[in-house]
C-alpha positions in Angstrom: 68.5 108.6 83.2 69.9 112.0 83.7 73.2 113.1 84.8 74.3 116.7 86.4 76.3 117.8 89.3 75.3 117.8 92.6 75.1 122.1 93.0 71.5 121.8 93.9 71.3 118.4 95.7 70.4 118.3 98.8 72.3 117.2 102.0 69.9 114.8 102.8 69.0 113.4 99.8 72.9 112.8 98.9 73.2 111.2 102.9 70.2 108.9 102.4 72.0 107.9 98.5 75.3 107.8 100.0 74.1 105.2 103.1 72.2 102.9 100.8 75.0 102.8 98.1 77.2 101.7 101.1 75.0 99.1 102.8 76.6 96.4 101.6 80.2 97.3 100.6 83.2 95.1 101.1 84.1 97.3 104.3 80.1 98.8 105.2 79.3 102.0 107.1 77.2 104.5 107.6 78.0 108.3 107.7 75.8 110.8 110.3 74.6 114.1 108.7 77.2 115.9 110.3 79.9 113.1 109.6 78.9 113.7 105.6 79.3 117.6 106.0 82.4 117.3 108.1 83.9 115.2 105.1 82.9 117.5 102.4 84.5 120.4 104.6 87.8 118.6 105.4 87.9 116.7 101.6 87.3 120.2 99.9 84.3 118.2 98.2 83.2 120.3 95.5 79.6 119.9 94.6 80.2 122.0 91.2 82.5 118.9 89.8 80.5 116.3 91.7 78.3 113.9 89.6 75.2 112.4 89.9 72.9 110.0 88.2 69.2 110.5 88.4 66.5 108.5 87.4 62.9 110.0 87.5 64.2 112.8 89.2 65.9 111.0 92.2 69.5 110.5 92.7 71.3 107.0 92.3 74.6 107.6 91.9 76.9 109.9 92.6 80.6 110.7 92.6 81.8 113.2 95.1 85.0 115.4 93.8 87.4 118.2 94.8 90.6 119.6 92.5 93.8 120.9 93.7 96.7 122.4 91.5 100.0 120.9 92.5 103.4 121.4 90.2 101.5 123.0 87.8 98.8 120.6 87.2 95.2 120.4 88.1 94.1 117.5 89.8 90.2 116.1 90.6 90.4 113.4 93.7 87.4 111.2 93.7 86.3 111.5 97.3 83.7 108.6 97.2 81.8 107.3 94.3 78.6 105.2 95.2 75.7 103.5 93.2 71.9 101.9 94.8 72.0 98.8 94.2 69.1 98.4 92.3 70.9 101.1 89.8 74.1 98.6 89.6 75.1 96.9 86.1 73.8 99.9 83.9 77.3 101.1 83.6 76.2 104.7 85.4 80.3 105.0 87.1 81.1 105.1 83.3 78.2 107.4 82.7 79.2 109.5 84.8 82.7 110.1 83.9 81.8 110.7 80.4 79.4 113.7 81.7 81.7 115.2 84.0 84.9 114.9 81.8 84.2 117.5 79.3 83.3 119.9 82.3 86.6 119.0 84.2 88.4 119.4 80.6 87.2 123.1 80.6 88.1 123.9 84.0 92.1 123.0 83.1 92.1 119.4 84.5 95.0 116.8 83.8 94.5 113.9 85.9 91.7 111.7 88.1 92.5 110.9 91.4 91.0 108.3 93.2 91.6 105.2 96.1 89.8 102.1 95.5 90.1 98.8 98.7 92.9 96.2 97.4 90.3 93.3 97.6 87.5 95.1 95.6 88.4 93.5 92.0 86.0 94.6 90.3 86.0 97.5 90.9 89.9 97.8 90.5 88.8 96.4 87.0 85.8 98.8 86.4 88.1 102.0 86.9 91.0 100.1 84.7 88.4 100.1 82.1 88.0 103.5 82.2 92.1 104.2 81.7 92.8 104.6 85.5 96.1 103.2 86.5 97.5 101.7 90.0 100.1 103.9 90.8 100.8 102.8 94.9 99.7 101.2 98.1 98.1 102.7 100.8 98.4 101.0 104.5 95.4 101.5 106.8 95.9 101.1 110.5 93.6 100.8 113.5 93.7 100.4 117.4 94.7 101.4 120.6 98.5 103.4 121.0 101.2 101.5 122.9 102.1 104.2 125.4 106.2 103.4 124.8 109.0 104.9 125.9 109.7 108.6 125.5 112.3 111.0 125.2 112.6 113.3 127.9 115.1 115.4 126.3 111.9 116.4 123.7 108.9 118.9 124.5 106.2 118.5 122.9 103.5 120.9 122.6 100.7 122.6 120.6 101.9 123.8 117.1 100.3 126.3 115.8 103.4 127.9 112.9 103.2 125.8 110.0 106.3 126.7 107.9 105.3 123.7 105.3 108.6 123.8 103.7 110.1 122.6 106.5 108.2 120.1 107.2 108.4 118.9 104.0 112.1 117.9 104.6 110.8 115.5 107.1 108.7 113.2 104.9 109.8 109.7 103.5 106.6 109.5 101.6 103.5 112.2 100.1 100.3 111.9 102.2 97.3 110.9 99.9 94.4 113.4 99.8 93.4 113.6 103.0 96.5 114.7 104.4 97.4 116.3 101.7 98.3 119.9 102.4 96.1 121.0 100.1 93.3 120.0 102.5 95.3 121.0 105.9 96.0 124.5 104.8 94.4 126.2 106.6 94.5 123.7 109.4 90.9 123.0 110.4 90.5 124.7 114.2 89.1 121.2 115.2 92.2 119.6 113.9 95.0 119.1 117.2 98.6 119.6 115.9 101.4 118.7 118.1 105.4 119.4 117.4 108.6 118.1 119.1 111.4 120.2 120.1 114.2 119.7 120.8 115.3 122.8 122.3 114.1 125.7 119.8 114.6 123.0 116.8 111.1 121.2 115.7 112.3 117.5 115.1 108.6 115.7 114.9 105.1 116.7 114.5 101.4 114.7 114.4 98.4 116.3 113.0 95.3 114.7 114.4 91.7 115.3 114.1 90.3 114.2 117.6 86.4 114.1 116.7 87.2 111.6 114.0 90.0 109.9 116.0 92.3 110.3 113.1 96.2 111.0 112.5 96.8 112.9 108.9 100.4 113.1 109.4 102.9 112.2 111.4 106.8 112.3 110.7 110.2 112.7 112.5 113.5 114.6 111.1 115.5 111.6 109.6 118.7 112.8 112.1 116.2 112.1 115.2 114.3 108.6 114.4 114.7 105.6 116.6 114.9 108.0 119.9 111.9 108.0 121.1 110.0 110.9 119.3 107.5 109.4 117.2 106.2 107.3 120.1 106.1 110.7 122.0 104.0 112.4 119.4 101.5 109.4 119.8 101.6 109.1 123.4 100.5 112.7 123.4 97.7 112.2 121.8 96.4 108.7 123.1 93.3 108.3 125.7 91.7 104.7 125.9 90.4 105.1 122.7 91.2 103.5 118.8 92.8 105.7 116.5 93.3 105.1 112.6 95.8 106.1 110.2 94.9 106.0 106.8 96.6 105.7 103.3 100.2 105.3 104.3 102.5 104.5 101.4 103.9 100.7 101.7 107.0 102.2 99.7 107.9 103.0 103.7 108.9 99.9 105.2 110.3 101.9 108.3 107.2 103.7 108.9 104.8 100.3 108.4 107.0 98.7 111.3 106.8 101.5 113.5 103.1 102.0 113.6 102.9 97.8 113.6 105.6 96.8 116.8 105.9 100.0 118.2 102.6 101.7 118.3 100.5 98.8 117.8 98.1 99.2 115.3 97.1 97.1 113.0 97.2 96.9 108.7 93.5 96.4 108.8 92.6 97.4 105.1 94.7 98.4 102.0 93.9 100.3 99.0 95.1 101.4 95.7 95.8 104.8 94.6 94.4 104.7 91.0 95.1 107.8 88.2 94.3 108.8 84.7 95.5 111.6 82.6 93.3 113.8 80.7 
């Protein structure tokens, strides 16, 4: 068995991998070509820092990585880690991280990053094992929008000034990676963000990425909840079809009950954000 990164991998070889590793996971899909390369754009997947596992030349398993530097640490998120199956029980996740940790070491890192489904024990206990630590909940939600009612004293249209700090001072709760800013600066041109005014003032925005029918973030000034702005925002953006909303901290009861009775989506999957220091 040989381990490297994933520099010189190819995109189908790591889709094919990638597909087969997930066949039969406790939530299964499958990724498109151009759903894998729209994740590694929008994850910042770094293929320098990414892992693999080869045996007689051919990839088995892999761990897909990007690193941000945030309050003056350096942080690697695991963006997916996947094995074949008939590569399971040789210990290769543990393999890996050995290989890449020295390499990450170098490059200034100080802590692993990573989400792992509430109901997958053993892999909860796998990445214990290797010192990673549960450190929150994250809420995944699902379905069609309840088009409620609005506030007709707010405007909302397309945002396109992101003065971050400001924002900032609306939040309750930090976005996990994928809504990180790190990965929505700058915002993606696919990417649809929408802001509520009241007058000149921004009270509310929703950052939504339509192709993969996902909200990143969503939040309303704490002096304008409970009027009808958040429900705006989503209206906005509805059209027949399901959205998602992944990875919302449970530490926000207020924001679990909106999306749940007013929006009506549904807590379909949690996960666990896992860390270790280096």
């Amino acid at each position: 068995m040989e381990f490297k990164t994933l520099k010189n991998v190819d995109v189908e070889e790591l889709l094919a991998v990638f597909n087969y590793s997930f066949s039969d996971y406790i939530v299964p899909f499958h990724l498109t070509r151009e759903v894998l390369i729209s994740k590694i754009a929008a994850e910042k997947l770094d293929m320098d820092i990414s892992v693999g596992a080869f045996e007689d030349g051919k990839l088995v398993s892999f761990i897909l990585q990007s690193e941000k530097r945030e309050d003056g640490q350096k942080i690697i998120y695991n963006g997916g880690t996947g094995v074949v199956p008939e590569s399971r029980g040789k210990g290769l996740v543990r393999k890996m991280y050995d290989f890449i940790i020295p390499v990450l070491k170098e490059r200034g890192a100080n802590i692993l990053l990573l989400e792992v489904i509430e109901g997958n024990a053993a892999a909860i206990r796998a990445y214990e094992n290797l010192g990673f630590t549960i450190v929150r909940k994250l809420l995944c939600f699902k379905g069609n929008i309840n088009s409620g009612v609005t506030n007709s004293e707010i405007t909302i249209k397309e945002m396109k000034d992101f003065q971050w700090e400001n924002l900032f001072s609306f939040w309750d709760i930090e976005p996990s990676w994928q809504g990180s800013v790190y990965v929505l600066n700058p915002m993606p041109e696919t990417y649809q963000a929408l802001g509520a005014y009241s007058g000149e003032n921004m009270v509310g925005y929703i950052i939504y990425n339509p192709a993969a029918r996902k909200v990143l973030q969503v939040a309303v000034h704490k002096n304008y909840r409970k009027q009808g702005i958040g429900t705006g925002l989503f209206t906005a953006i509805a059209d027949g079809q399901p959205i998602a909303i992944n990875n919302v901290d449970d530490i926000s009861k207020e924001t679990e009950r909106f999306l749940d009775q007013k929006i009506g989506l549904q807590n379909w999957l949690s996960q666990f954000e896992m860390k270790r220091s280096l």
